[in-house]
SEDOLO-358481 format. One line per field, with one value per atom (N, C-alpha, C, O, CB): residue number from 1; atom name; x, y, z. Coordinates in nm, 3 decimals. Glycine has a CB too. Example, Ala and Ser with C-alpha at 12.3 -4.5 7.8 and 13.67 -1.06 7.14 Angstrom:
! SEDOLO-358481
nr <- c(1  1  1  1  1  2  2  2  2  2)
atom <- c(N  CA  C  O  CB  N  CA  C  O  CB)
c1 <- c(1.319  1.230  1.320  1.424  1.131  1.285  1.367  1.290  1.341  1.408)
c2 <- c(-0.569  -0.450  -0.330  -0.332  -0.447  -0.225  -0.106  0.003  0.114  -0.060)
c3 <- c(0.780  0.780  0.780  0.846  0.905  0.708  0.714  0.787  0.804  0.572)
//
This chain:
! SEDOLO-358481
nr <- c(1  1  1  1  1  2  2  2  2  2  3  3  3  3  3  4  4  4  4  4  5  5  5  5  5  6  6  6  6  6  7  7  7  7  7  8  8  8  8  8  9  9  9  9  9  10  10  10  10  10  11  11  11  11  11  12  12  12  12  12  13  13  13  13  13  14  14  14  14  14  15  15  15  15  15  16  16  16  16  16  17  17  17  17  17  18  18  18  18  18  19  19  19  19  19  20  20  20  20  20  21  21  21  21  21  22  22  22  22  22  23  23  23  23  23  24  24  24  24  24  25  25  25  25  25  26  26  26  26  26  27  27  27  27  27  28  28  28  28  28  29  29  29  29  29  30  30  30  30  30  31  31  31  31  31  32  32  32  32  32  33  33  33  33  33  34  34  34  34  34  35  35  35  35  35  36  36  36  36  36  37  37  37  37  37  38  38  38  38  38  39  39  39  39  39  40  40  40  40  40  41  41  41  41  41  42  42  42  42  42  43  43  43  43  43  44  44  44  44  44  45  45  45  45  45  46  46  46  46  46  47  47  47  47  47  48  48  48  48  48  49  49  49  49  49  50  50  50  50  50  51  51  51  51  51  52  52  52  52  52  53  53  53  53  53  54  54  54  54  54  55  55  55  55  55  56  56  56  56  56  57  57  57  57  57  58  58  58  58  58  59  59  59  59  59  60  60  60  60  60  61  61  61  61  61  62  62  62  62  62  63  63  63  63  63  64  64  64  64  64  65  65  65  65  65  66  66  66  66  66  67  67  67  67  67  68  68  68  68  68  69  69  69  69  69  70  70  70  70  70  71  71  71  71  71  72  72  72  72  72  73  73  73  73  73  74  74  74  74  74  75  75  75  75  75  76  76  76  76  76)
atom <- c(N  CA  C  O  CB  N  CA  C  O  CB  N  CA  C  O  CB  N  CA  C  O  CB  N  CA  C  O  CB  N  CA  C  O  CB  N  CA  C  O  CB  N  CA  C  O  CB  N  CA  C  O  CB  N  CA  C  O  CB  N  CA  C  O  CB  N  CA  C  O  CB  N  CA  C  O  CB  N  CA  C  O  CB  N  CA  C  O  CB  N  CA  C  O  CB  N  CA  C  O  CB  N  CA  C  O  CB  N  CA  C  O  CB  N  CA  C  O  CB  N  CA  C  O  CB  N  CA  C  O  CB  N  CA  C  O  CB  N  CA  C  O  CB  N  CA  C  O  CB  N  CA  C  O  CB  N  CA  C  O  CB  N  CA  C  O  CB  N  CA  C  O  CB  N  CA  C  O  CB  N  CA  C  O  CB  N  CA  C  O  CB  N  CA  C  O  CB  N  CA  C  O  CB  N  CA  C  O  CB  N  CA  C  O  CB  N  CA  C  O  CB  N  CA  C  O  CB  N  CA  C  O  CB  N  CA  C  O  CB  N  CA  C  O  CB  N  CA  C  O  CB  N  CA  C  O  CB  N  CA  C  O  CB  N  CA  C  O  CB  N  CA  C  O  CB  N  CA  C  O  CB  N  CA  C  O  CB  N  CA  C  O  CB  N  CA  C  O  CB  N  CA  C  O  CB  N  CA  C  O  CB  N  CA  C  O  CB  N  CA  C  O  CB  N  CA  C  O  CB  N  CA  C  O  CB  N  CA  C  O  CB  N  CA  C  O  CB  N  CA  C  O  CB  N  CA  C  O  CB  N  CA  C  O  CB  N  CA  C  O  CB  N  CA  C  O  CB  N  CA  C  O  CB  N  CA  C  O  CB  N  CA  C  O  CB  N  CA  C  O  CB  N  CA  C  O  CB  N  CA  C  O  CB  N  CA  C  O  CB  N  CA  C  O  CB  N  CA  C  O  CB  N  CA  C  O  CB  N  CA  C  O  CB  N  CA  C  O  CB  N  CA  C  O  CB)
c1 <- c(-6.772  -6.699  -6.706  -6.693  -6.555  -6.725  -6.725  -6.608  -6.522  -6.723  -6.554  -6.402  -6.396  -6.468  -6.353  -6.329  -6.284  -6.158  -6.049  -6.267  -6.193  -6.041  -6.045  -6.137  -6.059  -5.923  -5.911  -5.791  -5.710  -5.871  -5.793  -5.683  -5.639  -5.708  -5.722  -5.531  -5.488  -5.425  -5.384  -5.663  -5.447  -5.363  -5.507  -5.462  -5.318  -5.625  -5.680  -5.565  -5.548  -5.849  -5.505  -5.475  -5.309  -5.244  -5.497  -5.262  -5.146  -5.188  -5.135  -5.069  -5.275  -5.264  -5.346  -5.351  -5.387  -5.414  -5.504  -5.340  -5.343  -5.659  -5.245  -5.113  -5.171  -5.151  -5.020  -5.241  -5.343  -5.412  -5.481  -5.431  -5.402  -5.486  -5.601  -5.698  -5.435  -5.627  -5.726  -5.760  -5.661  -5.724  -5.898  -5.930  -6.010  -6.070  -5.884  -6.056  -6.171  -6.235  -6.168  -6.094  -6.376  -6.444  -6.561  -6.670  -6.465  -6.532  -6.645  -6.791  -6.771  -6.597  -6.918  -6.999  -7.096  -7.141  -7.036  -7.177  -7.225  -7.302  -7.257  -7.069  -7.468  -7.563  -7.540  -7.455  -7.563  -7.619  -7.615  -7.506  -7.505  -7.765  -7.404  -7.337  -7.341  -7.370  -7.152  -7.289  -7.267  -7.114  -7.039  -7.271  -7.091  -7.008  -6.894  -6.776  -7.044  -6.992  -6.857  -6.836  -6.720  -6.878  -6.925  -6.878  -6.766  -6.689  -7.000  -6.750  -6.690  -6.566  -6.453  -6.757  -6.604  -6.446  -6.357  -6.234  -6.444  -6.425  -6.412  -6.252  -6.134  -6.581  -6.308  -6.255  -6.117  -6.024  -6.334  -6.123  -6.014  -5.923  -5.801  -6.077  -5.981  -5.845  -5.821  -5.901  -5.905  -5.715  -5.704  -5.690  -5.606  -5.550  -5.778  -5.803  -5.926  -5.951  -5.620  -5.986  -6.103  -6.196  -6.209  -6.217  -6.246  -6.316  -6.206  -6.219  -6.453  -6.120  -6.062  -6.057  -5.998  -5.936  -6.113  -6.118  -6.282  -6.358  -6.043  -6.308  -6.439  -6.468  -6.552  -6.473  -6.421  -6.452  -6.401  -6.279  -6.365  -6.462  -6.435  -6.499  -6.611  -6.453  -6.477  -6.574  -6.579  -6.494  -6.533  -6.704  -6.732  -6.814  -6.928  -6.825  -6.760  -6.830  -6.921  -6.834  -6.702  -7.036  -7.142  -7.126  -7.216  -7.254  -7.044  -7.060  -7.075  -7.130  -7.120  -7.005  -6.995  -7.077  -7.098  -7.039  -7.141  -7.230  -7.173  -7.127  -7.339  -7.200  -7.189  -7.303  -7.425  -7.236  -7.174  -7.279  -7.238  -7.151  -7.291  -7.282  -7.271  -7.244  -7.308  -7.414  -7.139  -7.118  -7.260  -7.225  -7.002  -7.329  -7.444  -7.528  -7.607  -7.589  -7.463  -7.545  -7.472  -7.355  -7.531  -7.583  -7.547  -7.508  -7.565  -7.620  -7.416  -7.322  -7.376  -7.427  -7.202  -7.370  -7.433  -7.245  -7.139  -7.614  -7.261  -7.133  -7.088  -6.977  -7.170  -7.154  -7.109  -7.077  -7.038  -7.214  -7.089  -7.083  -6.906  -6.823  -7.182  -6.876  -6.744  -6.789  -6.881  -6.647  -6.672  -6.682  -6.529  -6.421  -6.743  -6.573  -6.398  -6.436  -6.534  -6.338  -6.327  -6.308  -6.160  -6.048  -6.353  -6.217  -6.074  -6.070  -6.167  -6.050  -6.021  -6.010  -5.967  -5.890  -5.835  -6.069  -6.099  -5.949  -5.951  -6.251  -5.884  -5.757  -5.805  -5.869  -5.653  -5.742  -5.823  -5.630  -5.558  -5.995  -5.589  -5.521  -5.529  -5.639  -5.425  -5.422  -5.398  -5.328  -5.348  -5.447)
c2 <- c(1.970  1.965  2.099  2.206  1.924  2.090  2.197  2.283  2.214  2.129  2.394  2.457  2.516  2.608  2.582  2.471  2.519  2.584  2.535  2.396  2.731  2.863  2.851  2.901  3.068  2.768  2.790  2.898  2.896  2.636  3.018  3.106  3.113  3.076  3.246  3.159  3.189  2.995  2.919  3.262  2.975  2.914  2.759  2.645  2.975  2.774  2.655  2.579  2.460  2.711  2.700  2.651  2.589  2.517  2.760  2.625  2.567  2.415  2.321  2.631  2.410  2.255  2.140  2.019  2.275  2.227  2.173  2.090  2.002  2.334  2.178  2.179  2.219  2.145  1.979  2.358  2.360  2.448  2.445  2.238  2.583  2.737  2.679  2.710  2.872  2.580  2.555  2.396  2.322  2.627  2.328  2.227  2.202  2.231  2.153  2.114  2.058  1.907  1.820  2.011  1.919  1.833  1.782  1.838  1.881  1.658  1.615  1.590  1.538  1.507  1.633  1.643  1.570  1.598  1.752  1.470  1.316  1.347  1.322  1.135  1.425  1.379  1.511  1.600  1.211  1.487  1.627  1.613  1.540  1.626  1.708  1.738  1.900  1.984  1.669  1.898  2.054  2.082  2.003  2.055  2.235  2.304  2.252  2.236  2.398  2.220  2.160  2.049  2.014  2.138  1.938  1.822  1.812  1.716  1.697  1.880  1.877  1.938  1.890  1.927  2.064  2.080  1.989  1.984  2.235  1.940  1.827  1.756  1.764  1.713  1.703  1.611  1.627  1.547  1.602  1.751  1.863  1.900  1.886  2.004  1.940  2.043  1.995  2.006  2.234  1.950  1.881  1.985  2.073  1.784  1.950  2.045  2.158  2.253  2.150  2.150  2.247  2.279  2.395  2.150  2.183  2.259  2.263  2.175  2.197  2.321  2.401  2.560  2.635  2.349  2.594  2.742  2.712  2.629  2.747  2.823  2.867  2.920  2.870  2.925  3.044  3.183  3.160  3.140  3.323  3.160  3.159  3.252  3.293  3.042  3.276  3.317  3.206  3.119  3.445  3.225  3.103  3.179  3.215  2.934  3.203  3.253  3.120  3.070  3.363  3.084  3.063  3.129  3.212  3.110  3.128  3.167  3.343  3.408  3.092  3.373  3.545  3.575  3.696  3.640  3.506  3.506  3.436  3.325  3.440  3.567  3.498  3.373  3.365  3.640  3.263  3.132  3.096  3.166  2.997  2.984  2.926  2.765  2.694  2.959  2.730  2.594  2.490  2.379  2.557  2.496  2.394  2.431  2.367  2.448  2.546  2.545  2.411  2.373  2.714  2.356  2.279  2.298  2.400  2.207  2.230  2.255  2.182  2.072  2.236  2.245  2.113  2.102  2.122  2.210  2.079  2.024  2.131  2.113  1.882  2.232  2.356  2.472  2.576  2.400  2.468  2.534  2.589  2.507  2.496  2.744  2.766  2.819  2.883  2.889  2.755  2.805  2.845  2.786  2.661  2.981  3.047  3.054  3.109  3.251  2.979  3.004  3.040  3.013  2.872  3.125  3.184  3.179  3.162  3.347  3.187  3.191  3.342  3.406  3.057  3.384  3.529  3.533  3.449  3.547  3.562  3.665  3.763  3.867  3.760  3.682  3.829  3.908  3.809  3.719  3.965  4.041  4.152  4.208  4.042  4.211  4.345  4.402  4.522  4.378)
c3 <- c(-2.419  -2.294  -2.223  -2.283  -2.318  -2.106  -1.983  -1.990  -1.935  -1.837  -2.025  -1.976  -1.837  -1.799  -2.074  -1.785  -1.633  -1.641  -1.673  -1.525  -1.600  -1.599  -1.460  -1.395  -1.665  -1.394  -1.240  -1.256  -1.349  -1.136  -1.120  -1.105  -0.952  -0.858  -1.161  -0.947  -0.802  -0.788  -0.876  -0.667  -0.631  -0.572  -0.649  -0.646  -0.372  -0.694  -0.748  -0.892  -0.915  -0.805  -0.965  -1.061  -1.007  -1.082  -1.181  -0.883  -0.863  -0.847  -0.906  -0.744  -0.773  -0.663  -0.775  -0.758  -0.460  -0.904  -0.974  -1.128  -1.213  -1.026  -1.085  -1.147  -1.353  -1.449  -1.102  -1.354  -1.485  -1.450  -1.348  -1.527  -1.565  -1.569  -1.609  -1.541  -1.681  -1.731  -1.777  -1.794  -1.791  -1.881  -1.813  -1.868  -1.845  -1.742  -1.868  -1.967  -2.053  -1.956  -1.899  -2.237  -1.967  -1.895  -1.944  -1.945  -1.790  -1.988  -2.003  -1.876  -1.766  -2.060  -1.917  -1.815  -1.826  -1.937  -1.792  -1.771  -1.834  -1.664  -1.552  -1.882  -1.718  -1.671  -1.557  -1.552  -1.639  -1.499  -1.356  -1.256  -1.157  -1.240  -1.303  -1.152  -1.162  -1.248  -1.126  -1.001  -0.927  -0.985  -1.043  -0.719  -0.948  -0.947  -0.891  -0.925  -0.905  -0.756  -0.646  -0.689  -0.665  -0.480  -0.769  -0.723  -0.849  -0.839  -0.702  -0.942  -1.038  -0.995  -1.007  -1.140  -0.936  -0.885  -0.753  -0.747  -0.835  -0.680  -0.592  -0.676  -0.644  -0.597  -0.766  -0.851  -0.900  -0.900  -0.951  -0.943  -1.017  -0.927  -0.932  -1.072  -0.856  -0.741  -0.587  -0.494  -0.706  -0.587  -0.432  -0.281  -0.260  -0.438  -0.209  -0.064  -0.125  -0.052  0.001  -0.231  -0.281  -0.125  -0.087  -0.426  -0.060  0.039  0.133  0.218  0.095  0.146  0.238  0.214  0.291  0.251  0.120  0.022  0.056  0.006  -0.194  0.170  0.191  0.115  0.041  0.278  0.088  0.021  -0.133  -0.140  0.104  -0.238  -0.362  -0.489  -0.457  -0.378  -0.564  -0.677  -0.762  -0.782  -0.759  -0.814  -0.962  -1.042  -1.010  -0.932  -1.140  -1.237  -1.387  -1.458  -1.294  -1.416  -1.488  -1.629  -1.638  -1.415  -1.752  -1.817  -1.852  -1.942  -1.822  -1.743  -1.726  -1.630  -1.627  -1.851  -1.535  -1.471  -1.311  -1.285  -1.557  -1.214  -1.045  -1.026  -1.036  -0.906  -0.989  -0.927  -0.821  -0.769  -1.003  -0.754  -0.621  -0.650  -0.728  -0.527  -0.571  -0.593  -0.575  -0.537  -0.490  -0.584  -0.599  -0.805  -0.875  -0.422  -0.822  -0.948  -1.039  -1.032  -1.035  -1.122  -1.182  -1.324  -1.364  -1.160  -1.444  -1.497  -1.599  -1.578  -1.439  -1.734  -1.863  -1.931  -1.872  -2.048  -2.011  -2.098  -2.200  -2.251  -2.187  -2.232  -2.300  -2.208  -2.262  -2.397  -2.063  -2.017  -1.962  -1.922  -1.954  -1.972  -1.911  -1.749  -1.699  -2.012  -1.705  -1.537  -1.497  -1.508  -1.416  -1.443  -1.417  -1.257  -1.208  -1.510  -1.186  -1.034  -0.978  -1.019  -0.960  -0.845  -0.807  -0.651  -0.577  -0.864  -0.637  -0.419  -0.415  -0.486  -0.305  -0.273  -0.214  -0.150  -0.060  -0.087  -0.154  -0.054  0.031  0.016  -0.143  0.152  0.253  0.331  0.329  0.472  0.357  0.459  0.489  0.490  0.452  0.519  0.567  0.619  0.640  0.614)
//
């Protein structure tokens, strides 16, 4: 199973810091988080990290894989 570490305001609305995903065949980043966290594309700006590694929501995701995402904060 996939582990997904959502932080910031993903892990509020996702109501869950962490969880386990089964991954069955090719999906994306996004479409997996799609699923998980409600209003996800309303968060332009994000980080996703690949296993310790910067990715982009189109990289695709096998079933051992961990993915940590967070939403950019901008003010001032």
């Amino acid at each position: 199973m996939a582990r997904i570490k959502l932080m910031g305001a993903f892990a509020h609305l996702a109501g869950a810091r962490e969880l386990n995903v089964k991954v069955d065949g090719k999906k994306t980043v996004d479409e997996i988080l799609r699923e998980l966290i409600p209003r996800y594309d309303e968060f332009h700006d994000k980080i996703i990290m690949i296993n310790g590694h910067p990715a982009r929501g189109d990289a695709e995701v096998e079933d051992t894989d961990e993915i940590k995402v967070m939403p950019v904060l901008s003010g001032g």
